[in-house]
C-alpha positions as a Markdown table, in Angstrom:
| # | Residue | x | y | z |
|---|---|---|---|---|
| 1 | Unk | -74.3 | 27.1 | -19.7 |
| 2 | Unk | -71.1 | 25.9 | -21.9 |
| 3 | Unk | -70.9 | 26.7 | -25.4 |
| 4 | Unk | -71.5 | 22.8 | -26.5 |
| 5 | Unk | -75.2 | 23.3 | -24.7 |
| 6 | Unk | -76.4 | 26.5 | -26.0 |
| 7 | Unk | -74.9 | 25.9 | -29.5 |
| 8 | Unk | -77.4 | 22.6 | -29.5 |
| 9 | Unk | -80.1 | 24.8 | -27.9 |
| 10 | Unk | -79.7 | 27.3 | -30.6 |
| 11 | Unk | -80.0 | 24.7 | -33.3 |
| 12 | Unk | -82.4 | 22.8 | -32.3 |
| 13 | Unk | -84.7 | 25.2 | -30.7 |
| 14 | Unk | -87.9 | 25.2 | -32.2 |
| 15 | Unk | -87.2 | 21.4 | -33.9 |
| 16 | Unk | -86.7 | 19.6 | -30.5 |
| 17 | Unk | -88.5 | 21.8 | -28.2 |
| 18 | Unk | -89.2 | 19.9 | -25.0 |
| 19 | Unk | -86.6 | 16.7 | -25.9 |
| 20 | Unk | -83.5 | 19.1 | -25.9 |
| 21 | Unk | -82.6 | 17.3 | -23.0 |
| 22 | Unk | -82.6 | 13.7 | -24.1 |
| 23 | Unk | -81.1 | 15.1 | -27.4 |
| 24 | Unk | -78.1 | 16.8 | -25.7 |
| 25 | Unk | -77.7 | 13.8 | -23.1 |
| 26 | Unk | -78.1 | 11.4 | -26.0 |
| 27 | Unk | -74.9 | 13.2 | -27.8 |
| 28 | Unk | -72.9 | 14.8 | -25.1 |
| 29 | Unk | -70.1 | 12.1 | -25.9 |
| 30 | Unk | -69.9 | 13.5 | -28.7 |
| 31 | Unk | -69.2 | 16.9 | -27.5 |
| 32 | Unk | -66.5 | 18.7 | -25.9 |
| 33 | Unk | -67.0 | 19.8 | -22.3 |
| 34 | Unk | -65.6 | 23.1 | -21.6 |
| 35 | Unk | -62.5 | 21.9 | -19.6 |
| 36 | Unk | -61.9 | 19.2 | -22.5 |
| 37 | Unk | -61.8 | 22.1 | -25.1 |
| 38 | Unk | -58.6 | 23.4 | -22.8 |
| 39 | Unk | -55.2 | 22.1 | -24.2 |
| 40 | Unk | -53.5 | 20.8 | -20.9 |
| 41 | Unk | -50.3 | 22.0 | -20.4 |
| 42 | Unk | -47.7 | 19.0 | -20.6 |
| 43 | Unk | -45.0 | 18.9 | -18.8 |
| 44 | Unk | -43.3 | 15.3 | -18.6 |
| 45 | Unk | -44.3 | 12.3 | -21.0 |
| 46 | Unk | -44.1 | 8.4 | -20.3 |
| 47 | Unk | -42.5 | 6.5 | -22.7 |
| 48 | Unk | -42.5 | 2.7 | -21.3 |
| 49 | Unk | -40.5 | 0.5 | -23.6 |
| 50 | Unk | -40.2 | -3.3 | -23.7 |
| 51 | Unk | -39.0 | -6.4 | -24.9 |
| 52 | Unk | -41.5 | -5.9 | -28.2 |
| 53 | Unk | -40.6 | -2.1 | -28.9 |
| 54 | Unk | -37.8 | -2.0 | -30.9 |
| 55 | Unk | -38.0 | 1.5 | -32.0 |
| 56 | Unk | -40.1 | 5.2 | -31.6 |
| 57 | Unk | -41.1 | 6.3 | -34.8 |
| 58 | Unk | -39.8 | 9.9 | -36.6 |
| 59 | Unk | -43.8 | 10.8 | -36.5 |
| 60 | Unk | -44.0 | 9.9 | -32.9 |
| 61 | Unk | -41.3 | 12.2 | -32.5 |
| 62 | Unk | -42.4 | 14.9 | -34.1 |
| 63 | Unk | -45.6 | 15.2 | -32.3 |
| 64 | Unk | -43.4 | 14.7 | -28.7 |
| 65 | Unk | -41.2 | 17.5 | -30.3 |
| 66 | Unk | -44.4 | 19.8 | -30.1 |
| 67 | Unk | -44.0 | 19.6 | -26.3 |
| 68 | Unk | -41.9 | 21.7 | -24.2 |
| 69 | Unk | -41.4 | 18.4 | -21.5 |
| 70 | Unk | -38.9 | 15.5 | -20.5 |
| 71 | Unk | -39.6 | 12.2 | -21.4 |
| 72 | Unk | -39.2 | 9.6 | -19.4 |
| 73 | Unk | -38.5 | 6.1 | -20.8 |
| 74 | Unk | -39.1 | 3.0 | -18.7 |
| 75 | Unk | -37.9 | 0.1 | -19.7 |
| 76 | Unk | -40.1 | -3.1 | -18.1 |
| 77 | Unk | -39.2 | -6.5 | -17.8 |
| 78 | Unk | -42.6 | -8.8 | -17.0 |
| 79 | Unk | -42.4 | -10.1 | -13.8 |
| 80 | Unk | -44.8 | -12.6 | -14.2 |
| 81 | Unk | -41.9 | -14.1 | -17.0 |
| 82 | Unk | -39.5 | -13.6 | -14.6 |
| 83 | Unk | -41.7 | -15.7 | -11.9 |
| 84 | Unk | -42.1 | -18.4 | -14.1 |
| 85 | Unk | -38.9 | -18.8 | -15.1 |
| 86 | Unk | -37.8 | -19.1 | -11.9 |
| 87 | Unk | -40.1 | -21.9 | -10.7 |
| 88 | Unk | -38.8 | -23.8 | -14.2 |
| 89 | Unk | -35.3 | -23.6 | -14.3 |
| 90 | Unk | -32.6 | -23.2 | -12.2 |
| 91 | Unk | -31.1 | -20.3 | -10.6 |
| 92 | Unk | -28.2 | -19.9 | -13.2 |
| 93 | Unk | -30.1 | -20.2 | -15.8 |
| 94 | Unk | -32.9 | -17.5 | -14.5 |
| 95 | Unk | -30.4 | -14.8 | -13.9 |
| 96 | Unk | -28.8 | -15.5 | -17.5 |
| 97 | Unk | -32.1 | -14.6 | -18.6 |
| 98 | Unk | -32.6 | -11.4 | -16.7 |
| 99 | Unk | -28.7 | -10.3 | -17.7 |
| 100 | Unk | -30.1 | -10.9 | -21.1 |
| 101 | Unk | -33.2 | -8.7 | -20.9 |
| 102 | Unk | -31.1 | -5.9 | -19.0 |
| 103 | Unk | -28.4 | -5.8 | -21.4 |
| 104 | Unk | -31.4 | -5.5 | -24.4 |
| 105 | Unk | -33.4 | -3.1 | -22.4 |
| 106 | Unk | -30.3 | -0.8 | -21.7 |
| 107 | Unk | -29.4 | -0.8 | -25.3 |
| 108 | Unk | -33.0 | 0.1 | -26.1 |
| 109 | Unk | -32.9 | 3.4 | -23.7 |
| 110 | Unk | -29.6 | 4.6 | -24.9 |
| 111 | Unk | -30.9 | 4.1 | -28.3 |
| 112 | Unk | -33.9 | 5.4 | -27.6 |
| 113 | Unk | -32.7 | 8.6 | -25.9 |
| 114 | Unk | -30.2 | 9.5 | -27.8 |
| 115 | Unk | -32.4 | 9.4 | -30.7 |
| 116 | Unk | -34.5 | 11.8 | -29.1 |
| 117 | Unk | -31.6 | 14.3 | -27.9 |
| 118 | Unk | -31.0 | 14.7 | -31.1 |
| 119 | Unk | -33.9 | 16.3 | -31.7 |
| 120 | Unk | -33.9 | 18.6 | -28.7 |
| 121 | Unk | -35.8 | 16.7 | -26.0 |
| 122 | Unk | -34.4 | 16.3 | -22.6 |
| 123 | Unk | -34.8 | 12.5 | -21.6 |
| 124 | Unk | -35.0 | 10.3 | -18.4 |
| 125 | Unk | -34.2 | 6.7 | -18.1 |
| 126 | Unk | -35.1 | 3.6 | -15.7 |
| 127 | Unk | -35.4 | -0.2 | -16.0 |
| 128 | Unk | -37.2 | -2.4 | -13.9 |
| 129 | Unk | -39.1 | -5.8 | -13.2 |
| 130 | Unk | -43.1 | -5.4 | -12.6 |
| 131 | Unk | -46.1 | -6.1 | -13.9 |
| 132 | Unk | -46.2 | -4.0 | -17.5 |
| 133 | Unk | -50.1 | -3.1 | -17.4 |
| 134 | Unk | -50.5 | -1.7 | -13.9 |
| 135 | Unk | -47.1 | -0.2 | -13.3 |
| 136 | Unk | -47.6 | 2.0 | -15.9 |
| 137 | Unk | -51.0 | 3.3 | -15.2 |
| 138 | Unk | -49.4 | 3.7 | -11.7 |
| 139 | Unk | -46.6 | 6.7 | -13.4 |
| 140 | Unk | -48.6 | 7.8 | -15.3 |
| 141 | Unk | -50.0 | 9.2 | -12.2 |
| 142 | Unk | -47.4 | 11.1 | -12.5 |
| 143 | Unk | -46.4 | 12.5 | -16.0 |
| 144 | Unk | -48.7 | 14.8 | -18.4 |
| 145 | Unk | -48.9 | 12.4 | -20.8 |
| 146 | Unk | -48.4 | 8.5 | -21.8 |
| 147 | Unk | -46.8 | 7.4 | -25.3 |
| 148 | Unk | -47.3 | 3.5 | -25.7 |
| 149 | Unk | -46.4 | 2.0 | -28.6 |
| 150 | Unk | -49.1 | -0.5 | -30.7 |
| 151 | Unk | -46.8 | -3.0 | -30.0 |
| 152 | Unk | -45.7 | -2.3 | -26.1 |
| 153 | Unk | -46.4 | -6.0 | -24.4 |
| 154 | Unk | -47.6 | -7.2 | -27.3 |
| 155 | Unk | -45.7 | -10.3 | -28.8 |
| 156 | Unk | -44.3 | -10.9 | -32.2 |
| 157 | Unk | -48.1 | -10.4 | -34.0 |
| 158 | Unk | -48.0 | -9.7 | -37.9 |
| 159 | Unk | -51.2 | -7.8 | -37.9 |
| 160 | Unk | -50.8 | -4.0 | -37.5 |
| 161 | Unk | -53.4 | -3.9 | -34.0 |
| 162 | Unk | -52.9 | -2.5 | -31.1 |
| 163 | Unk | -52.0 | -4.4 | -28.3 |
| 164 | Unk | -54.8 | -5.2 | -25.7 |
| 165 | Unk | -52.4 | -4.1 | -22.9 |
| 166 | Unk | -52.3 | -0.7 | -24.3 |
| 167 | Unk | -55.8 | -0.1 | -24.9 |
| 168 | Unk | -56.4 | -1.3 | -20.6 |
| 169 | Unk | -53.5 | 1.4 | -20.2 |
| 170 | Unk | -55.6 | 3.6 | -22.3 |
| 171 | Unk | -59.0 | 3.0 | -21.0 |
| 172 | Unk | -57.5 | 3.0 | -16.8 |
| 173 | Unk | -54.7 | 6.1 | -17.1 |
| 174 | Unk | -56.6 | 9.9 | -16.4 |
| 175 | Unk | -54.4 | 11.6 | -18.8 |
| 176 | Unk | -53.9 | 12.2 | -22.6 |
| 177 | Unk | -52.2 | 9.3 | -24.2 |
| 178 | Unk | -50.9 | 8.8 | -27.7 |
| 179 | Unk | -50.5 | 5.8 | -29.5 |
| 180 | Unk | -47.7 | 5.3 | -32.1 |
């Protein structure tokens, strides 16, 4: 018996009596399992970075600090813009585009890691075109933990919400993930 279960048998012992459990499967989202109440040990942390992520915040980096791991920034270009771009214009003009959003994303992970070399963490970088939701619940498969940005495949909104892309990543990646 974990500590969550006989703490709510100890309290509500001679109040719920026969409905303890409906009472602790009625609340057990609410409670920490035992392996939950373990800190997992993180090694590596995904940082994917786009067109809409122009920077990673000094708070963000302070709690990434707080981990002894590499981060590894990914840089995506959508490929569904990439797709339609090509079926609209010409050739020329598509790989203009795509020189465009290179040059941008490079800048962005030299920025990016430089900013967090100087404070100590060891970095990674890659760029690539794929599909932004699903590629990076795929490496996350494979890191310790996700940082997304609210805004990561978001758009230019004004509001201060978090993107719907990152809360599927969220909901569909198995390990911890912070928002910043």
């Amino acid at each position: 018996m974990g500590y969550s279960s006989s703490l709510i048998q100890r309290k509500f012992k001679d109040i719920v009596g026969r409905r303890y459990e409906s009472v602790l499967k009625e609340y057990s989202e609410f409670l920490l399992t035992e392996e939950e109440i373990l800190v997992p040990e993180v090694r590596s942390i995904l940082v994917p970075l786009d067109f809409f992520v122009h920077d990673i915040t000094d708070e963000a980096i302070d709690v990434l600090s707080a981990y002894d791991a590499t981060i590894s920034l990914a840089y995506i270009t959508d490929a569904g813009v990439v797709e339609i771009l090509e079926r609209a214009l010409d050739r020329p003009s598509t790989e203009e585009f795509r020189a465009k959003k290179e040059e941008y994303g490079r800048k962005l992970l030299e920025r990016t890691a430089a900013k967090l070399e100087e404070h100590g963490l060891s970095t990674q970088t890659r760029m690539f075109v794929g599909h932004k939701g699903d590629d990076v619940v795929q490496m996350a498969k494979n890191h310790d933990m996700v940082a997304l940005s609210r805004r990561y495949a978001d758009g230019e909104s004004t509001d201060a919400s978090i993107s719907p892309i990152v809360l599927r990543i969220c909901q569909r990646v198995e390990t911890p993930a912070l928002i910043y």
